[in-house]
N, C-alpha and C positions, 0 to 999 in steps of 0.2 A: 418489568422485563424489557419494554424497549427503552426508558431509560440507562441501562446498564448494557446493553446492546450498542446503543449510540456512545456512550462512552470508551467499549471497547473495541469497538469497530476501525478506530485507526491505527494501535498502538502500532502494530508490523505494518509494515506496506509491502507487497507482494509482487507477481513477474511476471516474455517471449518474444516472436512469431513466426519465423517460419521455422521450426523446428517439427519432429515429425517424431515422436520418442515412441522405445517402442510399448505396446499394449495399450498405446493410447494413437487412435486415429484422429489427426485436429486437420479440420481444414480452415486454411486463414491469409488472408493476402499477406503476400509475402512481403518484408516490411527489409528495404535494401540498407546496409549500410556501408560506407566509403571509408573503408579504417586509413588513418594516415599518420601512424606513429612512425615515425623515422628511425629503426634500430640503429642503434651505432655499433658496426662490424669491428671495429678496432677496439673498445672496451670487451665487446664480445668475446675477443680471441685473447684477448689479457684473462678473463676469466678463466681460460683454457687451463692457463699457465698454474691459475690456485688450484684447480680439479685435478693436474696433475700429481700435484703437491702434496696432497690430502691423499690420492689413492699411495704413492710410491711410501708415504710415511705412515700410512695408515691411522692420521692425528686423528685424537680424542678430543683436540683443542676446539671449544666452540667458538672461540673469535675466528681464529681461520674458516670454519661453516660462515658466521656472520661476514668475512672480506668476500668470500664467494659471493654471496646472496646479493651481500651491496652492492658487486660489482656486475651482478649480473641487472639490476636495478636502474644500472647508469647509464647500460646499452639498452636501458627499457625492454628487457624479460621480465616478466609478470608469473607466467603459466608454467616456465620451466625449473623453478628452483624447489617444487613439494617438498622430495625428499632432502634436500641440504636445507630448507625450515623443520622439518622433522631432527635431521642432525644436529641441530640447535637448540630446538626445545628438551631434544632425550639428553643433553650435555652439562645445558648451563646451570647451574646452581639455582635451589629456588629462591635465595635471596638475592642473587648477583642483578643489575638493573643496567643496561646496557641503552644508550643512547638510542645510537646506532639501530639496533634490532629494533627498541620502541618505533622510530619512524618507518621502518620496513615493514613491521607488523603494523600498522598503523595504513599505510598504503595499501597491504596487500587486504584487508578486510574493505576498501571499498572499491578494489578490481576485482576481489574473487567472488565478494559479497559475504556477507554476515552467517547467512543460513551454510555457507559451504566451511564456511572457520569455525563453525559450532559443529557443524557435525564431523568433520576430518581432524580438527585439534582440540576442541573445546577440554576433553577428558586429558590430552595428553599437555594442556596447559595449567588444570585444577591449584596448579603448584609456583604455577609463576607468576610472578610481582608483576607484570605489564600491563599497563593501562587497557588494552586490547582485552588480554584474559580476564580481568577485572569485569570489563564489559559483556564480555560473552558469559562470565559468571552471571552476571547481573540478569540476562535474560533469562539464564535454565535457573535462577531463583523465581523471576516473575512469571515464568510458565508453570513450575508447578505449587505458585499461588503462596512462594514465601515472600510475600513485600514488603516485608520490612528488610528482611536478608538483600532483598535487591537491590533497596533506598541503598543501605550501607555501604554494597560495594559499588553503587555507582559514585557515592560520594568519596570514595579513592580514586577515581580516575583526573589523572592532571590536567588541567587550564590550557598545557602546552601544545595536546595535540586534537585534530580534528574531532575523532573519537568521541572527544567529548560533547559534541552537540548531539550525537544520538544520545548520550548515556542523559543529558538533559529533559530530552525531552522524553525518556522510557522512564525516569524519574518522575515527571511532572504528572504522565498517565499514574504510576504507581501512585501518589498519591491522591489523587481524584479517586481511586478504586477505595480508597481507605477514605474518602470521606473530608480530607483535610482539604479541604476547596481554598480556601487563602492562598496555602500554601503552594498548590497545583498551579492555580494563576501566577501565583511570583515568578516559581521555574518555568512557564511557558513562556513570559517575558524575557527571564534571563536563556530559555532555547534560543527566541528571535535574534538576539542580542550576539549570543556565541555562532552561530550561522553565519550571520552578516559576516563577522569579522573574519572568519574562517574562509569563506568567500570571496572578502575583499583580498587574503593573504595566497589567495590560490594561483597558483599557474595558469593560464592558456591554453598552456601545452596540450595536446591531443591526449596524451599519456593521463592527463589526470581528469578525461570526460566523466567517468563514471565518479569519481569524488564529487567534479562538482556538478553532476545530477541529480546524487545520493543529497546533496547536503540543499539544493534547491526544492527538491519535496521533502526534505525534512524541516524544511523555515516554513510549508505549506502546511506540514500535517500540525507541526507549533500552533499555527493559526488556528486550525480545525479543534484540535484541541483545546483552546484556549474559550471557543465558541462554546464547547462542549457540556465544558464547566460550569460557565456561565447559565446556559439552561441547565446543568444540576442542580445548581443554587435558587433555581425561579428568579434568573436576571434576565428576563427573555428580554429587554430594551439591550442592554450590553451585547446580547449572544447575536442577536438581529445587524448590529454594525460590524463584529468582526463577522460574521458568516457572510456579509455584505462587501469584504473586503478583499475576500479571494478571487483572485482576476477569473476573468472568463476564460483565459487564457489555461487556467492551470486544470490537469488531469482532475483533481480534488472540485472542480467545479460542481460538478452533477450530484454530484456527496453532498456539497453545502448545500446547493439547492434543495434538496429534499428532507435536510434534516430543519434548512429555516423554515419548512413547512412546517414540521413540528412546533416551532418555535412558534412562527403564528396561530396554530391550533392553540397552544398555548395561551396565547395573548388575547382567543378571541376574536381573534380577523380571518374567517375561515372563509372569506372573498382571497381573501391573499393565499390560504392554505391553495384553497381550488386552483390556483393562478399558477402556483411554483408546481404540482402536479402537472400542471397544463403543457407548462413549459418545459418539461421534462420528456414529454411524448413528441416534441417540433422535430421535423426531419432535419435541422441544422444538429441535432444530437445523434451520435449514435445508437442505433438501437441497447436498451439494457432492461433486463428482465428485474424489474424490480420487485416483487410480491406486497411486501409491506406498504408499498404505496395504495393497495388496496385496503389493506383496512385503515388505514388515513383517511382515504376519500370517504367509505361506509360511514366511518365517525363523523366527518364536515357533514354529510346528505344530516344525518340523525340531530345534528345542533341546530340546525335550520329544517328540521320537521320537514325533510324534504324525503315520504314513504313510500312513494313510488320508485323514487329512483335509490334509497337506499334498498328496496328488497329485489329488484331490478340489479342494479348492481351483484349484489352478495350471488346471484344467481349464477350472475357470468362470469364471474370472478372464480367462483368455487366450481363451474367447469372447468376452465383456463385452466386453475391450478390443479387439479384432477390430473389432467391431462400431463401438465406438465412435468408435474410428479412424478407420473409414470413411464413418461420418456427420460425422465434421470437418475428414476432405480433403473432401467432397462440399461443406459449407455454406465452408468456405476458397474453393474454383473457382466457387462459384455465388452465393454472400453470400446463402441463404437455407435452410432449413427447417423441416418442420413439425416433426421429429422431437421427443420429449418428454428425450432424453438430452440432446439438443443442448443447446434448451431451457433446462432446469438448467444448463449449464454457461454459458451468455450471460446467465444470470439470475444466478449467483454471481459475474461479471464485475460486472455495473451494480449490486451490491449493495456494493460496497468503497466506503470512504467515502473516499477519491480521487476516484473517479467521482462519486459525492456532491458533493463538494465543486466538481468543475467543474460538474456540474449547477445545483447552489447557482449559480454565477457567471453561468450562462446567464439563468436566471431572473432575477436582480439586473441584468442587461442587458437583458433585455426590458421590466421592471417601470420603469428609468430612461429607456430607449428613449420609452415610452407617457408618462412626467411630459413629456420635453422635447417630444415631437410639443403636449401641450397647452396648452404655456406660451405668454406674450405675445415671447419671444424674435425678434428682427430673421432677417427668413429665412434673410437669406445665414450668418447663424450658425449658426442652426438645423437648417439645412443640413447645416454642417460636422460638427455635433455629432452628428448622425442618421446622416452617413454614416459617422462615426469606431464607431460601435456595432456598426451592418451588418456592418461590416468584422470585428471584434472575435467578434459573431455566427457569420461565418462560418469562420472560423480555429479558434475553438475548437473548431467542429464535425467540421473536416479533422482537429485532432489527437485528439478521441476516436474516430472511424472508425479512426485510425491507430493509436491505442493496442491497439483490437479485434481488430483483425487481426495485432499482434504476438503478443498475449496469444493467439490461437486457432494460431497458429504454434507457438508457445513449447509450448502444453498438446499439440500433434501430436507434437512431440520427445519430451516428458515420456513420453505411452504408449507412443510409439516404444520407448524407452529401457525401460521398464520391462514389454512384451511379448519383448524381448530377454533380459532379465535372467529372467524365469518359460521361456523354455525353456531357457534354458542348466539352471533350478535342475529343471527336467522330465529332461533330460537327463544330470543330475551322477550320479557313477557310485554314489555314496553313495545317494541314494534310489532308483534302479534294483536297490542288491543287497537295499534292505529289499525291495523289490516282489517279488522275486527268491529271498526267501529267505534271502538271505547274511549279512543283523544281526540278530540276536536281539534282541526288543523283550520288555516288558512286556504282558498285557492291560488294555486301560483300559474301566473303567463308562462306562457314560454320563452320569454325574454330573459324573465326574471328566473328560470332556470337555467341561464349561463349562456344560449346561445350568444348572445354578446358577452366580447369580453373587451375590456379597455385597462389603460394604466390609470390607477388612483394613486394620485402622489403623497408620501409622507414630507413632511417639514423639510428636511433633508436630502431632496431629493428633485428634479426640475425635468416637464415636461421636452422631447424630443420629436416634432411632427413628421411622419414618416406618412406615404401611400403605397396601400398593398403590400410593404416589403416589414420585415421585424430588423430592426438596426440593433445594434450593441448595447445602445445605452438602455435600451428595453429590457433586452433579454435580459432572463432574470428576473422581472418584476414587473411580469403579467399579472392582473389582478383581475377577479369574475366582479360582477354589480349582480348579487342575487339578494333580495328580501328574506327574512325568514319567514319562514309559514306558520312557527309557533308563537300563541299566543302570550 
C-alpha cells in the first residue's frame, strides 16, 4: 500500500492563495504578485480589425479564427481568446495539423493550466491531431487506469514542443505503475533531459512565467520520480543519492525527505529514519500535517524494541488523528472552520506551487481583464473580450474549489487508513507480549532514546561545525544515535 502510494503520489502536481472561492472558507496570508507583462496596444487594436472581419462575413474559415488568436498572442492576451479557441477547434478538420495553432495551443495549456484544457476542451478536442490533445488524451487514459492507451498516445506527441516534457514524465510514472522499472528510469532521464532544453530554449519574457514554472517542478517531480523507482526496485543506495539531490530550495523538498525516510527504514538505518522525521517537525519548515509519518516512526520504535515509546506513541497519535479526522469530516459537510489543525492542513494545500501557479493565472486574467476594460477597443469587441475572461475567471475558480475538496477527501482516506494501521500495530500480539512480559528487551538511557541527536556522516558526505544554530548543509540529514534494545 504505501509502496504504490509513494509511487503515485507525484504524478499531477497541484495549486493558490489568496483566493476566497465560494463554499469554501480558507483563510491564508495573502501571497502578492507584481504582474508585469507589457500588452501591446497596437497589435491589440490590429486584432480588432480580424474580429471585425469574421463577425461582417460571418467566416466558417478556421485559419481566420487561428490569425485572431495569434494575434491576440502577440499583444500577450492569454484569457481573452476562449471562445475564438473554441472557433477553431468546432472548425478545423480532424486531420488538418496547423503550426500555428500547435504553438498556441501549446502556450495556452501552460498559462491556463492543464486541469482547465481538460476540462473546457478535452471532449471538444477527442478528434484533433495536436500534440496538446494528444496529451490531454493521455491523462483521461491514465486516470481512468488505461496505460497502456496513455503510453501510446503520449508517444505521438512531438520532440518540437514544450508539451512534451510533461507527456515524458506522465509516461515514465505510467510505466512504473505497470511495473517496467527499466524502462521508467530511462524516460525519467530522458524527462530531465527534455526540461533542460525546453528551459534553456525559453524566453524571460514575463509572459511565459508560468511555462517556465511549470517545466522547473516538472524537472523536480522527474527527480522524485526517478527516486521513486529506484526504491520500487529495492535500489535504496540509488534512491538515497537522487532523493539527496533535490535542493532544499525546491517545494518537492519535504516530500523527499520523508519519503528517504522510507528509504532508510528500508536499508536499516532507522537512526537516519528517526532523523529525517525529526527534521521535518524544525520550525525552519512550515508546518504540514503529515499522518503517515506516524506509522513510520511506530515501525523505527518496534525495530529497535523500543515498547515504551512504541505503545506511547500509537496512543497519541491515534488521539491526534481521532481528532483530526473529525475536524475534516466536519469542515468536508460544512466547508468551514476555525479550527487551527484544520487550518494547517488548507494552508499546506494553497501553498503547492500548482496552486501557485493557477493562482499566477488568475491574477494574469484580472490584470489583462482591467488593460482591456481601459483600452479604445469598439465595444461590441470589447465585449466579447471581457466576457471571454469572466468566463475563464470563473471556471478556473469551480476547478480549484474542486480540486480542495478532493484533496480534503483524499487526506480523510489517508488518516482513515493510517488510524487503521496504528490499531492493528496496538493490537499485534508481538507488542502486547512485550507489554505483557513475554520478550525480553534490553534497558535503554535516556540518551540512547534520542534525546541527543547529532549528524552521522555517510562516505559521501563531510561534517559542517555549526553552534546552536542548524546550517543548510545539515538540514536534511539529521541523524538520532539510539542502540537497539533487542536482543
Amino acid at each position: 500500500m504505501i509502496l504504490r502510494l509513494i509511487l503515485i503520489i507525484g504524478i499531477f502536481f497541484i495549486m493558490h492563495n489568496d483566493i476566497i472561492f465560494a463554499g469554501a472558507d480558507i483563510e491564508t496570508k495573502e501571497k502578492k504578485y507584481k504582474i508585469e507583462i507589457n500588452i501591446d496596444m497596437n497589435d491589440l487594436v490590429k486584432s480588432q480589425k480580424l474580429f471585425d472581419e469574421l463577425i461582417s462575413t460571418n467566416s466558417q474559415d478556421y485559419s481566420k479564427y487561428i490569425k485572431l488568436v495569434s494575434e491576440l498572442s502577440k499583444a500577450k492576451i492569454a484569457y481573452a481568446n476562449e471562445s475564438f479557441l473554441l472557433g477553431i477547434i468546432n472548425r478545423i478538420p480532424a486531420k488538418v495539423v496547423s503550426n500555428e495553432l500547435e504553438k498556441l495551443l501549446n502556450s495556452f495549456l501552460f498559462k491556463k493550466g492543464t486541469r482547465y484544457l481538460q476540462k473546457s476542451f478535452a471532449d471538444k478536442m477527442e478528434k484533433n491531431n495536436s500534440n496538446v490533445a494528444r496529451y490531454l488524451s493521455a491523462r483521461n487514459y491514465f486516470i481512468q487506469g488505461k496505460i497502456e492507451a496513455a503510453i501510446n498516445s503520449i508517444r505521438l506527441v512531438s520532440e518540437e514542443y514544450s508539451v512534451k516534457a510533461l507527456a515524458v514524465n506522465l509516461e515514465a510514472s505510467a510505466l512504473s505503475l505497470l511495473e517496467r522499472y527499466d524502462e521508467a528510469i530511462e524516460r525519467y532521464g530522458e524527462c530531465l533531459s527534455t526540461n533542460k532544453r525546453f528551459l534553456q530554449q525559453l524566453s524571460n519574457d514575463e509572459f511565459f512565467h508560468q511555462e517556465r514554472t511549470t517545466l522547473e517542478i516538472n524537472q523536480e517531480l522527474c527527480l522524485l520520480g526517478m527516486a521513486r523507482t529506484f526504491y520500487a526496485v529495492g535500489e535504496y543506495d540509488k534512491a538515497y543519492f537522487i532523493y539527496m539531490s533535490i535542493s532544499k530550495n525546491s517545494y518537492l523538498w519535504p516530500t523527499a525527505v520523508f519519503e528517504e525516510a522510507w528509504n532508510s527504514y528500508k536499508l536499516e538505518d532507522i537512526n537516519r529514519t528517526l532523523g529525517k522525521l525529526a527534521i521535518l517537525s524544525l520550525p525552519i519548515l512550515e508546518k504540514r500535517i503529515n499522518s503517515e509519518a506516524a506509522v513510520l516512526k511506530v515501525n523505527s520504535y518496534i525495530k529497535f524494541c523500543m515498547w515504551e515509546e512504541v505503545k506511547s506513541s500509537i496512543n497519541r497519535y491515534r488521539n491526534q488523528y481521532s481528532n483530526y479526522l473529525q475536524l475534516l469530516r466536519k469542515w468536508s459537510n460544512q466547508r468551514k472552520s476555525q479550527d487551527e489543525t484544520v487550518g494547517v492542513l488548507l494552508n499546506g494545500i494553497v501553498s503547492k506551487p500548482a496552486w501557485n501557479i493557477l493562482n499566477r493565472s488568475l491574477k494574469e486574467a484580472e490584470y489583462e481583464l482591467s488593460q482591456i476594460q481601459g483600452s479604445d477597443l469598439k465595444s461590441n469587441y470589447k465585449n466579447v473580450l471581457i466576457a471571454n475572461i469572466n468566463n475563464f475567471i470563473k471556471n478556473q475558480k469551480k476547478i480549484a474549489e474542486n480540486y480542495l475538496e478532493i484533496t480534503v477527501e483524499n487526506k480523510i482516506s489517508e488518516t482513515e487508513y493510517v488510524l487503521v494501521t496504528l490499531n492493528h500495530l496496538y493490537t499485534s500480539k508481538h507488542v502486547n507480549q512485550v507489554s505483557s512480559g513475554g520478550v525480553e528487551t534490553r534497558e535503554n538511557s535516556g540518551e540512547n532514546k534520542g534525546e541527543n541527536m547529532s549528524l552521522v556522516l555517510r562516505k559521501d558526505e563531510y561534517r559542517w561545525n555549526f553552534n546552536g544554530e542548524l546550517w543548510g548543509d545539515e538540514l536534511g540529514d539529521y541523524v538520532y544515535k539510539i542502540r537497539s534494545n533487542c536482543h
